[in-house]
LOKOL-395076 format. One record per residue (C-alpha): residue number from 1; chain; x, y, z; residue in one letter. Coordinates in steps of 0.05 Angstrom, whole numbers, always signed. Last residue first. Layout:
residues N
+-----+-------+--------+--------+--------+-----+
|   n | chain |     px |     py |     pz | res |
+-----+-------+--------+--------+--------+-----+
| NUM |     A |      X |      Y |      Z |   a |
...
+-----+-------+--------+--------+--------+-----+
This chain:
residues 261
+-----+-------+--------+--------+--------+-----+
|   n | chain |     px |     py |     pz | res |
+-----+-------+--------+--------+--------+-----+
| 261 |     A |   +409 |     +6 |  +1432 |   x |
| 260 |     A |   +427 |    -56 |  +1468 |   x |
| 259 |     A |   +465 |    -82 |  +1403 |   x |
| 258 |     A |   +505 |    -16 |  +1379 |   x |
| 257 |     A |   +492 |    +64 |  +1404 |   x |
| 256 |     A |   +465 |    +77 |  +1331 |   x |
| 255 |     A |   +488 |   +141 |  +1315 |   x |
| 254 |     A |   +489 |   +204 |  +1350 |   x |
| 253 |     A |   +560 |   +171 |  +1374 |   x |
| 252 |     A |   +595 |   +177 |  +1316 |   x |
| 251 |     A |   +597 |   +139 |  +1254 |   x |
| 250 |     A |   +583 |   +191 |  +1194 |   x |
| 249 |     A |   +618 |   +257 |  +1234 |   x |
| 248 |     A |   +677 |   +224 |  +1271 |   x |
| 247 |     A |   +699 |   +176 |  +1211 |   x |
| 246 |     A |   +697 |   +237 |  +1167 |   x |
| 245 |     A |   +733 |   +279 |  +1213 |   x |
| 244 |     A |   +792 |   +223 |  +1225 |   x |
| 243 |     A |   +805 |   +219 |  +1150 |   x |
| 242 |     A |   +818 |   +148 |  +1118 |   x |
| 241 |     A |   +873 |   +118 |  +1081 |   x |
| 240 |     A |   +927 |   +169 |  +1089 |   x |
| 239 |     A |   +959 |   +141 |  +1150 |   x |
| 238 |     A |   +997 |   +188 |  +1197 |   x |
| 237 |     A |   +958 |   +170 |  +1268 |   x |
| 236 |     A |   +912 |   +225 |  +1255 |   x |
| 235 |     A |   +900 |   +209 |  +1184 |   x |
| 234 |     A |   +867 |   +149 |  +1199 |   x |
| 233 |     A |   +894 |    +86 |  +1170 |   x |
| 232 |     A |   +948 |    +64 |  +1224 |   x |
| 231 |     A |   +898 |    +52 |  +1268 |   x |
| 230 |     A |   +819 |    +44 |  +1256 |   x |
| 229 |     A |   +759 |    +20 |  +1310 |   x |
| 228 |     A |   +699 |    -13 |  +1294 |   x |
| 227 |     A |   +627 |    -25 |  +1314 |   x |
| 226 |     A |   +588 |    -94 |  +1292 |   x |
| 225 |     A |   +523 |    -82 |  +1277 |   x |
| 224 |     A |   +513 |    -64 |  +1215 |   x |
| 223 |     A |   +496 |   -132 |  +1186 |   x |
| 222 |     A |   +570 |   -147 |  +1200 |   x |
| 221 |     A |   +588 |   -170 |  +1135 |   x |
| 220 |     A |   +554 |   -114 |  +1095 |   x |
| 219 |     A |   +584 |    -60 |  +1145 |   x |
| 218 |     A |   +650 |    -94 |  +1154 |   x |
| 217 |     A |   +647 |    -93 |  +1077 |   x |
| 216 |     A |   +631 |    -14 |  +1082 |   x |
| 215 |     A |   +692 |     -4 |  +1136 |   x |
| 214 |     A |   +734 |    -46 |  +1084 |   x |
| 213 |     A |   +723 |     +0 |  +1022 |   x |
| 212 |     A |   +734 |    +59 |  +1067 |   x |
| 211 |     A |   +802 |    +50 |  +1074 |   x |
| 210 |     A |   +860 |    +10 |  +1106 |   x |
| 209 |     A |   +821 |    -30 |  +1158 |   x |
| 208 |     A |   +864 |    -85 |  +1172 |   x |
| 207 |     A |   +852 |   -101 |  +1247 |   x |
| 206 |     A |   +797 |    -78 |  +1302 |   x |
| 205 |     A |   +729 |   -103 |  +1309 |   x |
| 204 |     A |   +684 |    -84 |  +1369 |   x |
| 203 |     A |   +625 |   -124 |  +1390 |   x |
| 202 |     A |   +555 |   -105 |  +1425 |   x |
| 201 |     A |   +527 |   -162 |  +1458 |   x |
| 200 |     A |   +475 |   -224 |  +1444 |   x |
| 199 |     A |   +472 |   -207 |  +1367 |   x |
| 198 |     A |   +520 |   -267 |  +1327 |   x |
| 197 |     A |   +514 |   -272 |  +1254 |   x |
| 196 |     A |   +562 |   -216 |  +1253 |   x |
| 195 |     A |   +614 |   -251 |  +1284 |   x |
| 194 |     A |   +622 |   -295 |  +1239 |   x |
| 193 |     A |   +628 |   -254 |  +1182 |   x |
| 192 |     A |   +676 |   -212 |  +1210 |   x |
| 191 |     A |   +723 |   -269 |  +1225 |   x |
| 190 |     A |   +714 |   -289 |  +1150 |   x |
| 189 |     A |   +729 |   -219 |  +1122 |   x |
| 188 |     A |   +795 |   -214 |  +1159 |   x |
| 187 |     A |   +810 |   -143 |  +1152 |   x |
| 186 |     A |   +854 |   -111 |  +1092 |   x |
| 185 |     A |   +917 |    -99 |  +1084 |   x |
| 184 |     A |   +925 |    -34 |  +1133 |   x |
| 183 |     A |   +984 |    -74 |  +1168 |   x |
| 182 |     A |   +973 |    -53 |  +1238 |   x |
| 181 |     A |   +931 |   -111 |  +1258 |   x |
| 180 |     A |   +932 |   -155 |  +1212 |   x |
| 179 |     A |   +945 |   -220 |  +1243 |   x |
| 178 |     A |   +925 |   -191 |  +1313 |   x |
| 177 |     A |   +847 |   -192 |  +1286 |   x |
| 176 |     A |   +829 |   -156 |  +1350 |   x |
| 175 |     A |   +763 |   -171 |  +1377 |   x |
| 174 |     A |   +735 |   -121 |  +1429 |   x |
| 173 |     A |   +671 |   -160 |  +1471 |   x |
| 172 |     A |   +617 |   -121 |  +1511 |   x |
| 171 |     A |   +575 |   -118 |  +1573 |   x |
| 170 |     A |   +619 |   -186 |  +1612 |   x |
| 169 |     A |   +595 |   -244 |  +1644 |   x |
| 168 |     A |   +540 |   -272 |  +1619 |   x |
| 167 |     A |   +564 |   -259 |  +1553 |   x |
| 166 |     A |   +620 |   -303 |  +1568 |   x |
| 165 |     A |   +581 |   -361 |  +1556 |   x |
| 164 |     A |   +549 |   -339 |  +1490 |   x |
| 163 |     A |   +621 |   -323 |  +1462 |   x |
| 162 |     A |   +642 |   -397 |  +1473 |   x |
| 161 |     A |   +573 |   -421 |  +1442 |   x |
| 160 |     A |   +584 |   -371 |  +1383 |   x |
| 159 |     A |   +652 |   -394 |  +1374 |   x |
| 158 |     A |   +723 |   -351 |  +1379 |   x |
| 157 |     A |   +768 |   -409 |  +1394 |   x |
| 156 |     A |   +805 |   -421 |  +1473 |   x |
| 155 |     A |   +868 |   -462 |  +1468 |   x |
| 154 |     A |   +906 |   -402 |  +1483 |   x |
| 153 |     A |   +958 |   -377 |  +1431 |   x |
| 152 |     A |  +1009 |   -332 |  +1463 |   x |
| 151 |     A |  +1041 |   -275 |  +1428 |   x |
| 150 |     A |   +986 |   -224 |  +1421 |   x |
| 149 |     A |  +1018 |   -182 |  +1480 |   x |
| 148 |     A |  +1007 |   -234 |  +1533 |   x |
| 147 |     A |   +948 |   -263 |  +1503 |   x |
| 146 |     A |   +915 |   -297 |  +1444 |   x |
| 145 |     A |   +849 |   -327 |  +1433 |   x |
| 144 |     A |   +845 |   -374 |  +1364 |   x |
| 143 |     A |   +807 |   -364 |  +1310 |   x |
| 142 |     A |   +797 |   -428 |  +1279 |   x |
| 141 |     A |   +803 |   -458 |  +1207 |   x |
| 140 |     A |   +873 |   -475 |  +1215 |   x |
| 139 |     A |   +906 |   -426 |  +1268 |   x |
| 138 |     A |   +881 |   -365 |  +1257 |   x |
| 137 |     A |   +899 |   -304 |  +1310 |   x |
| 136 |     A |   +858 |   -270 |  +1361 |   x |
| 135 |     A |   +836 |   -215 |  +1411 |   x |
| 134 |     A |   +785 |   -234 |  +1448 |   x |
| 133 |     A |   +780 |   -174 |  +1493 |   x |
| 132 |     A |   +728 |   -170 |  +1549 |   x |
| 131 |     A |   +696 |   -107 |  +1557 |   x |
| 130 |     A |   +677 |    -99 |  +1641 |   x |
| 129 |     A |   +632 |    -49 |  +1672 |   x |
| 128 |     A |   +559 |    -77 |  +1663 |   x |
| 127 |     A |   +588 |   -143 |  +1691 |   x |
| 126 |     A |   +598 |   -116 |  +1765 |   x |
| 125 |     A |   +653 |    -89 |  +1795 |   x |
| 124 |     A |   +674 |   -143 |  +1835 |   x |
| 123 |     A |   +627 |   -196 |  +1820 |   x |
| 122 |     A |   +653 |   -192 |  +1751 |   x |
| 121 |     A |   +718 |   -202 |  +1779 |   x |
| 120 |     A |   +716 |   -258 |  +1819 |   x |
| 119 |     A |   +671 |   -294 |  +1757 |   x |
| 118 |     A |   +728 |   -273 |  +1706 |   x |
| 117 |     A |   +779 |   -302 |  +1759 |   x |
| 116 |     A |   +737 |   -367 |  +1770 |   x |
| 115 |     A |   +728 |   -386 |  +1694 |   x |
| 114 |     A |   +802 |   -382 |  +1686 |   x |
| 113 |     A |   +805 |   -387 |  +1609 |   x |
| 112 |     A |   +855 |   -431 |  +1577 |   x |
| 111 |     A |   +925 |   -439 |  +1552 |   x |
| 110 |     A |   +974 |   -422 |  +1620 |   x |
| 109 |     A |   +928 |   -359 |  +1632 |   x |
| 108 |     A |   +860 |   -329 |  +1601 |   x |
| 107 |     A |   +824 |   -292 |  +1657 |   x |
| 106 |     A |   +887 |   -240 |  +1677 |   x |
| 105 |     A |   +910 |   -239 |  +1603 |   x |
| 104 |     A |   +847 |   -214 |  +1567 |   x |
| 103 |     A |   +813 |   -150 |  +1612 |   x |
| 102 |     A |   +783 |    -85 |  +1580 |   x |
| 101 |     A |   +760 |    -38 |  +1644 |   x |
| 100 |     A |   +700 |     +0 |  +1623 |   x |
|  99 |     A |   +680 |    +66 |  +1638 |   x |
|  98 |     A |   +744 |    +97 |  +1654 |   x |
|  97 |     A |   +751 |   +148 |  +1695 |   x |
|  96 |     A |   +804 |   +148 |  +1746 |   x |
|  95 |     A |   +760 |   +112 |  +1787 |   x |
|  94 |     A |   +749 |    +49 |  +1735 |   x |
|  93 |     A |   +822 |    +51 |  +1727 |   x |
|  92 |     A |   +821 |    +39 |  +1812 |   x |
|  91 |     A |   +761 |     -6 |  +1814 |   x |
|  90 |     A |   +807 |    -58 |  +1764 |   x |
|  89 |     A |   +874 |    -59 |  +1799 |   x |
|  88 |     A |   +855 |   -125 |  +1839 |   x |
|  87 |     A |   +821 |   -156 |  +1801 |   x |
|  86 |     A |   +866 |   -149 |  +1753 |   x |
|  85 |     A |   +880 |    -98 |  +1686 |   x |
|  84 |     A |   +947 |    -97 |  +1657 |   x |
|  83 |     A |   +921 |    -69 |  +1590 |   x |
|  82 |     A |   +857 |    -35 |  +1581 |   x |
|  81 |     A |   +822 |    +23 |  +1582 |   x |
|  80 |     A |   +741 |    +43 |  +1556 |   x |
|  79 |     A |   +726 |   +116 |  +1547 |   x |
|  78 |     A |   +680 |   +166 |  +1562 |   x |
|  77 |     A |   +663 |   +161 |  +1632 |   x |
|  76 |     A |   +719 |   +216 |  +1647 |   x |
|  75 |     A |   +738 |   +251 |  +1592 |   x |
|  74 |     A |   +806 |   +285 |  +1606 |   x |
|  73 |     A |   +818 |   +239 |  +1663 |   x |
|  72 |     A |   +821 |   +186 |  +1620 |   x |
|  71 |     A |   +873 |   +215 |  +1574 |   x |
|  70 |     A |   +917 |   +236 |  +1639 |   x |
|  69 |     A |   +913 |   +157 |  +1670 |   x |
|  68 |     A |   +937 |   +129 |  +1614 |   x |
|  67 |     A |   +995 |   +173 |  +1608 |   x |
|  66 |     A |  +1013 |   +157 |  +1673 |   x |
|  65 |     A |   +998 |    +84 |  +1672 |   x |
|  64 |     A |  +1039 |    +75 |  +1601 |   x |
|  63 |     A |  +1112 |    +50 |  +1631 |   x |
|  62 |     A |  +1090 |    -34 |  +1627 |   x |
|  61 |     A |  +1061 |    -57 |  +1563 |   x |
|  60 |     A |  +1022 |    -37 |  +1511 |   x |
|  59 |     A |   +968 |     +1 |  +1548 |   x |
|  58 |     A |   +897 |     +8 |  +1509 |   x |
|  57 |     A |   +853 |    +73 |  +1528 |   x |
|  56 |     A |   +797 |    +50 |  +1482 |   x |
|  55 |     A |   +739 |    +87 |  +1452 |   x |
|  54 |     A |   +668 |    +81 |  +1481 |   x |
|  53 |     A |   +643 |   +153 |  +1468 |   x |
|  52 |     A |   +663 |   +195 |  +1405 |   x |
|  51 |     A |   +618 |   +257 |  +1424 |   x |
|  50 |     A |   +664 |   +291 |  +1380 |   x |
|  49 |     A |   +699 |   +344 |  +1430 |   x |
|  48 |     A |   +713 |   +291 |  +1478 |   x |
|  47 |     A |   +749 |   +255 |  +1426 |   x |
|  46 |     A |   +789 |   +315 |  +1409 |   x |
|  45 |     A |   +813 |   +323 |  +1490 |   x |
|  44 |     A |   +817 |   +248 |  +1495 |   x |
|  43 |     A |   +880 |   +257 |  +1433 |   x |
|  42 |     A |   +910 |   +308 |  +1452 |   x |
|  41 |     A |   +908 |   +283 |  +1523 |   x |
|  40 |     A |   +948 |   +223 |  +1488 |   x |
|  39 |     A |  +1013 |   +272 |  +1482 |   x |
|  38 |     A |  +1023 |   +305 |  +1418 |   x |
|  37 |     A |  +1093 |   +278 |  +1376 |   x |
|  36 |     A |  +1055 |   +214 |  +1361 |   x |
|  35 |     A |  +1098 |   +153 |  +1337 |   x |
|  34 |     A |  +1065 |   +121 |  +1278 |   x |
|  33 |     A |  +1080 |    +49 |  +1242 |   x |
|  32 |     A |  +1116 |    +13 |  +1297 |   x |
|  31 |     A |  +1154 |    -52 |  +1275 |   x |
|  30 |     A |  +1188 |    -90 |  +1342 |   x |
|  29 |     A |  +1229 |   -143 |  +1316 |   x |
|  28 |     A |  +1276 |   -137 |  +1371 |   x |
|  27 |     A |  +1265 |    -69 |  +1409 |   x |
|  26 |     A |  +1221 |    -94 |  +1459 |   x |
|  25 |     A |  +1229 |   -170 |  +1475 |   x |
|  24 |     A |  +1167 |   -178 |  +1508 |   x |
|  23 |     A |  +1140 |   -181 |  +1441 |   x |
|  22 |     A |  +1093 |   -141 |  +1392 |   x |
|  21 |     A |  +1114 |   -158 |  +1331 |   x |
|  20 |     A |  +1040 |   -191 |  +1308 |   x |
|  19 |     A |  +1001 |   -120 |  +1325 |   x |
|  18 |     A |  +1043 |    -75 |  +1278 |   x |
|  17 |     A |  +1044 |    -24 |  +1318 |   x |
|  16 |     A |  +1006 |    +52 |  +1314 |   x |
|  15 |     A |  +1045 |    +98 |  +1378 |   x |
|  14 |     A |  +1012 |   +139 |  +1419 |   x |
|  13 |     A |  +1075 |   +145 |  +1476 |   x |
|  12 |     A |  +1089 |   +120 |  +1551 |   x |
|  11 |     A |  +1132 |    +70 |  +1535 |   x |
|  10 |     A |  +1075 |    +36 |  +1483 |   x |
|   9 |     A |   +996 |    +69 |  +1488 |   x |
|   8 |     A |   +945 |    +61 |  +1441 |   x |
|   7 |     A |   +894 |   +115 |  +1445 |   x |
|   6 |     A |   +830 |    +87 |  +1400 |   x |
|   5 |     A |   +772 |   +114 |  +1371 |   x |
|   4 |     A |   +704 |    +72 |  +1372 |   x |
|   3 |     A |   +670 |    +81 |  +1302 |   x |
|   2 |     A |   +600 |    +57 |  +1306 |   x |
|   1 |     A |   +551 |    +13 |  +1273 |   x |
+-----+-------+--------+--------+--------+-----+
């Protein structure tokens, strides 16, 4: 079980958003919870100096390329970035130094997952470098795939024999819980439950955490294997729930490195 930091990028800035009022429609409804004065460099730059491999470079939109680009280029091979990623953009994020390219909206479009785009790219640069994110949201008793900035249900559900098809495909899987993402409320216990009965690829959770409490019950849930990233808890994006060093120093990367270790 690891801690994979995060550099979430919105107009060009860290920022911590609530992950359910993210819209096209920027300003309306919009509900940000940290806005970083230090530039995401700041950010690589300390990562690089914890070992904390595997993080995400995650751009919110359109106007974050530049900054994306700098953080990655401060650790090159270190971490994982996403947002806006295509076939055809994917070798070029991959040369600016990411190790992983993080892909939802190209494969899943209009409802459903494009089979043929996530097999064109996987031949492209190979399934060893591509995280696929199944970011989600409950509707009735199913967890639901959502794209386009968390705003569009798919009719794709987060199942074991839906996740052991797209293991073939992909090294690793990022699941946001987009209902409480941001909210530091607490994570959604059943989603982690689920997914820790399931062992065919490493899987990142993100969503809820607000203290130690739920890192320990994504522990129990999990079978400690399930790695996970913290927002708007960590004292480094403002929150007072948990402290970056601590998170750094128990979960790094001398520990287990997750499923294929």
């Amino acid at each position: 079980m690891r801690f994979r930091p995060c550099i979430d990028l919105h107009n060009g800035v860290v920022k911590q958003i609530v992950g359910a009022t993210l819209s096209d429609a920027e300003a309306a409804g919009l509900k940000t919870n940290f806005q970083a004065k230090k530039p995401a460099t700041w950010f690589a730059d300390r990562y690089r100096r914890d070992n904390l491999t595997g993080g995400h470079v995650i751009q919110l939109g359109r106007g974050n390329a530049a900054a994306a680009r700098s953080a990655l280029s401060r650790w090159p091979g270190g971490m994982q970035v996403g947002g806006g990623i295509t076939a055809d953009n994917a070798e070029q994020w991959l040369d600016a130094g990411g190790s992983h390219v993080i892909v939802t909206s190209w494969v899943f479009h209009d409802g459903c997952i494009h089979m043929e785009k996530l097999k064109q790219l996987t031949r492209k640069i190979g399934k060893e470098r591509l995280v696929l994110d199944l970011s989600c949201r409950k509707r009735g008793d199913r967890y639901l795939v959502v794209t386009d900035r968390w705003q569009t249900f798919t009719t794709e559900a987060v199942t074991y024999p839906f996740l052991d098809h797209l293991s073939g495909y992909c090294d690793e899987f990022l699941i946001h819980a987009v209902d409480v993402e941001g909210r530091c409320a607490g994570i959604e216990a059943d989603l982690v439950a689920y997914l820790g009965r399931w062992d065919r690829l490493p899987v990142t959770y993100a969503g809820g955490i607000s203290g130690q409490h739920d890192i320990d019950l994504i522990e129990s849930l999990g079978n400690g294997s399930i790695d996970f990233t913290v927002g708007s808890a960590l004292d480094i994006f403002g929150g007072t729930g948990l402290r970056y060093a601590d998170l750094a120093r128990r979960y790094g990367s001398v520990q287990s490195m997750g499923r294929n270790a």
